[in-house]
Wavefront OBJ file of the C-alpha trace (Angstrom):
o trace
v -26.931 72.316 35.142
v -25.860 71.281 32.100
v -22.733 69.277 33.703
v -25.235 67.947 35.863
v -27.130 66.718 33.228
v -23.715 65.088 30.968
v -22.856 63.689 34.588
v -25.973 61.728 35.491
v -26.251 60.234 31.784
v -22.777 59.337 31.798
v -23.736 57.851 34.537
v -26.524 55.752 33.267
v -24.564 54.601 30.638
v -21.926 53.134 33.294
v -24.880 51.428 35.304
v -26.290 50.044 32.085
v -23.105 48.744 30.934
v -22.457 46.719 34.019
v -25.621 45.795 34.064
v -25.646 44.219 30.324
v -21.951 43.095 31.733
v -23.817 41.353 34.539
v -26.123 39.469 32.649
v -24.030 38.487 30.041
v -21.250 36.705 32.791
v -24.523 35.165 33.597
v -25.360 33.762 30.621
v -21.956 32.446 29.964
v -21.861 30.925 33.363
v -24.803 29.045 32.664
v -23.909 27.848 29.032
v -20.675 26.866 30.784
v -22.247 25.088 33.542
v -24.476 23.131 30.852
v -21.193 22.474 28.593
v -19.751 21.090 31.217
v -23.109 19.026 32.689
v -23.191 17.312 28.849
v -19.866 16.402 28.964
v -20.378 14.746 32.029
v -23.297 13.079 31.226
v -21.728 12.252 28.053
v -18.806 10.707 29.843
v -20.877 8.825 32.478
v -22.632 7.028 29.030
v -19.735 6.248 27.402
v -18.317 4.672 30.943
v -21.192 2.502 31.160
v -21.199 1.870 27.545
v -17.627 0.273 27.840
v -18.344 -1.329 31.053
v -21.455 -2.899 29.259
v -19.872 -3.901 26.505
v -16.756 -5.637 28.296
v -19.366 -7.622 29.961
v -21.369 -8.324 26.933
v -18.044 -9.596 25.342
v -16.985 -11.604 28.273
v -20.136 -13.519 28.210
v -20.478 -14.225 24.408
v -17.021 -15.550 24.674
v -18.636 -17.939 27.336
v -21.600 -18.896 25.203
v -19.248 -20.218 22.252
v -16.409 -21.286 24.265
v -19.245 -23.700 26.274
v -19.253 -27.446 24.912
v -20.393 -30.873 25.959
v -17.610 -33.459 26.622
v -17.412 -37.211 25.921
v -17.776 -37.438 29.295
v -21.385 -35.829 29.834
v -22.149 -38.661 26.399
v -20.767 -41.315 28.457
v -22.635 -40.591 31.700
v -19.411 -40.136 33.874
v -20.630 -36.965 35.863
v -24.627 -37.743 36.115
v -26.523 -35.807 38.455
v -28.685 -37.687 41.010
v -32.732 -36.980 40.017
v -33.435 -33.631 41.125
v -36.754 -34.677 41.741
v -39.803 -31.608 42.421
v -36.600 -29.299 42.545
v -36.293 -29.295 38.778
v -39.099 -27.051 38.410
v -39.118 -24.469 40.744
v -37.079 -22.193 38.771
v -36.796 -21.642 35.406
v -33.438 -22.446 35.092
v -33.722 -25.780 37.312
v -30.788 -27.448 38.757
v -27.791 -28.412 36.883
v -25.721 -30.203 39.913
v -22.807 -31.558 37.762
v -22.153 -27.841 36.012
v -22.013 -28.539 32.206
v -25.275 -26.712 31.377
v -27.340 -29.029 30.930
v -30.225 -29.136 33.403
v -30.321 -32.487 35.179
v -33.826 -33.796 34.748
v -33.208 -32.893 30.792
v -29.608 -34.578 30.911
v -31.512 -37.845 32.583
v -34.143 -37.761 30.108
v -31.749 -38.127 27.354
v -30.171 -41.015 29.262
v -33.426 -42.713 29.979
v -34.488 -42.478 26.383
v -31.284 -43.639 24.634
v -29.295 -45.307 26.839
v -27.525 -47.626 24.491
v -27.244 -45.019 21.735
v -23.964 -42.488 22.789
v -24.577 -40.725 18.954
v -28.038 -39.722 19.993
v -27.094 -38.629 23.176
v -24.484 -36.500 21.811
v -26.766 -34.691 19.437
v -29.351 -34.259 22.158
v -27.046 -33.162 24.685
v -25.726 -30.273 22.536
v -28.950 -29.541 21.713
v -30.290 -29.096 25.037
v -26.911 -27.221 26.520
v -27.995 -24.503 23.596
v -31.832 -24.545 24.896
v -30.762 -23.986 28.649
v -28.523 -21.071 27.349
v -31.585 -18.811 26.138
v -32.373 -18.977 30.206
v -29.517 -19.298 31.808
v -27.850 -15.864 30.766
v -27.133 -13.047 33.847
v -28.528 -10.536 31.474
v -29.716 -10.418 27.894
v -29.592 -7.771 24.673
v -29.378 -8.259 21.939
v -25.699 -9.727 20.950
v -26.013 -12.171 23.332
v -29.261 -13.418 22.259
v -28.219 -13.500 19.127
v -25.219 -15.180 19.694
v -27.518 -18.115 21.551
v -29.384 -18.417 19.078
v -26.520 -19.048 16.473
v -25.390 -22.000 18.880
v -28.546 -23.373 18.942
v -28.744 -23.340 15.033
v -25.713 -25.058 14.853
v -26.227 -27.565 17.732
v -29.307 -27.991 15.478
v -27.295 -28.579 12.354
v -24.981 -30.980 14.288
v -28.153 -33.206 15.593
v -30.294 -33.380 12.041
v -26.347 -33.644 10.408
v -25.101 -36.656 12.992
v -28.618 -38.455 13.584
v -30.220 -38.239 10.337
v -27.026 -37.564 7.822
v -27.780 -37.175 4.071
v -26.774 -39.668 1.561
v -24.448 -37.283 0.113
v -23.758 -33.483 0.675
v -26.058 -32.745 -2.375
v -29.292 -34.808 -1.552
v -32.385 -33.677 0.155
v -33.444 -35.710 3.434
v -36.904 -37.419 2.516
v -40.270 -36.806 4.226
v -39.338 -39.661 6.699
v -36.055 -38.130 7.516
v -37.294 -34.726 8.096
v -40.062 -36.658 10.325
v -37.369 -37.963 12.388
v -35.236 -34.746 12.703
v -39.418 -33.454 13.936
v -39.266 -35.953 15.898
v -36.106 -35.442 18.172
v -36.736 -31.958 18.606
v -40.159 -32.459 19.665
v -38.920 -34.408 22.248
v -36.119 -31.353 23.420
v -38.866 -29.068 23.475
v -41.549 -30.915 25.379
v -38.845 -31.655 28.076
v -36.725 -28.327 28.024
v -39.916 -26.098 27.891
v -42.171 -28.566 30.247
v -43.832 -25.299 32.292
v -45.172 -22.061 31.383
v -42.812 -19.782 32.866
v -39.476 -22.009 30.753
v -42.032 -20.710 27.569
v -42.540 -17.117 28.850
v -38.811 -16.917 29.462
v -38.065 -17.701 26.277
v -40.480 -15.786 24.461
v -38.929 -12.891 26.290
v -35.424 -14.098 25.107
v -36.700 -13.733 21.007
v -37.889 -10.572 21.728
v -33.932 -9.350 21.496
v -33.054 -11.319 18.472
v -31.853 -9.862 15.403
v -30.862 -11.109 12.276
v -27.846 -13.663 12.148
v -25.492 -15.802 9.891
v -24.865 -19.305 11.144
v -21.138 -19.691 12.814
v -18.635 -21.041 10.770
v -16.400 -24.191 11.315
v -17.914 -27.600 13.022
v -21.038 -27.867 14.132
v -20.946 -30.212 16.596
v -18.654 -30.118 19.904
v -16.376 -33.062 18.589
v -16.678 -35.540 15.726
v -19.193 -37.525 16.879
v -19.333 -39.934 13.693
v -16.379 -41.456 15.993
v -18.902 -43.304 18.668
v -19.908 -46.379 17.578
v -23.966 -46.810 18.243
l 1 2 3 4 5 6 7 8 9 10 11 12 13 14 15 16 17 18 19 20 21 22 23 24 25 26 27 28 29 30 31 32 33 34 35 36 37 38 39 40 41 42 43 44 45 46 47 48 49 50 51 52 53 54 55 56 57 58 59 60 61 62 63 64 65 66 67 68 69 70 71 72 73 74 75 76 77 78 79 80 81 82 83 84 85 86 87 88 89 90 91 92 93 94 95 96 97 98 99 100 101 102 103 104 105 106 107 108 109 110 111 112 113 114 115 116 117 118 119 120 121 122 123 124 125 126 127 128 129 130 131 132 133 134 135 136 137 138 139 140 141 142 143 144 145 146 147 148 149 150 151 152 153 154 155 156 157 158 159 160 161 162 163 164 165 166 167 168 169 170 171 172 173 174 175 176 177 178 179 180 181 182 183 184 185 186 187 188 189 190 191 192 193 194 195 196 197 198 199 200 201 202 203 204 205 206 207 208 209 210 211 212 213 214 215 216 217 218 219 220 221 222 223 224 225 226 227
């Protein structure tokens, strides 16, 4: 009886540790399976991450490496008047590619058309306007990086239309009114309908702090045209 007894404990003991056995190979399946779940996850992340980042670097290298020519100054290329077309999207039509929409380009034309410095200044201030619509996808390096070619495109106009006396003097009131003036004029043609504003509201909303490029400010020396 007593052998029984030893037997059918010793028995117990055997079920119980298989049983313990059991659970524990479950457990460590499990906190395998979720290792190895993270680590794909993690991977899948770090693939998009890259892939993001490539393209993020691809197109700040086309934001800076994007200038105006002497040609779009001169007129060379101009696009025929879009017409009722210019509006229906808010990035418009731009027929001769150079980034400049075209009913903005022939504004600039219309305006000034015996003054090639103004249109200079202009047109590289526009082509750095249409870029905070333009873009495939924004975040914020690339709005950032925009934004630091529109501060210098707005250095090169107030710099090339309205120059200081001398690298130390302050513009007067009546210089600063004319630097007002010419960008009032970019804005009420660049942002001419609600959904241009909207976009570009939307655009600030990824900007971060920046430092303004280095090196030139404008595209090419435009102290070189003569009017």
């Amino acid at each position: 009886m007593k052998v029984f007894k030893f037997y059918n404990c010793e028995m117990e003991k055997i079920k119980m540790k298989k049983f313990f056995a059991h659970k524990i190979f479950k457990i460590l399946k499990w906190v395998f399976l979720i290792i190895v779940g993270l680590y794909l996850i993690l991977v899948i992340v770090r693939v998009f991450h890259f892939i993001n980042l490539d393209k993020t670097n691809a197109q700040v290298q086309k934001i800076h490496s994007t200038k105006i020519t002497m040609g779009d100054v001169m007129g060379v290329n101009l696009p025929p008047d879009p017409g009722a077309l210019a509006d229906e999207t808010v990035e418009g039509i731009d027929v001769n590619a150079n980034g400049i929409r075209d009913d903005v380009e022939l504004a600039i034309f219309e305006k000034y058309p015996d003054s090639a410095k103004t249109r200079a200044g202009l047109l590289q201030y526009a082509l750095a306007q249409q870029m905070q619509v333009i873009q495939p996808f924004v975040n914020t390096v690339i709005a950032t990086e925009v934004i630091r070619e529109h501060s210098r495109a707005r250095s090169c106009l107030s710099g090339t239309l309205v120059p200081r006396k001398t690298r130390e003097s302050f513009r007067s009131n009546l210089e600063m009114e004319k630097i007002d003036e010419y960008i009032s004029f970019m804005e009420d043609i660049q942002l001419n309908t609600n959904e241009r504003k909207e976009k570009r509201s939307l655009f600030f909303e990824n900007l971060r702090s920046y430092s303004d490029l280095e090196g030139d400010k404008c595209d090419f020396d435009y102290s070189g045209l003569d009017n």
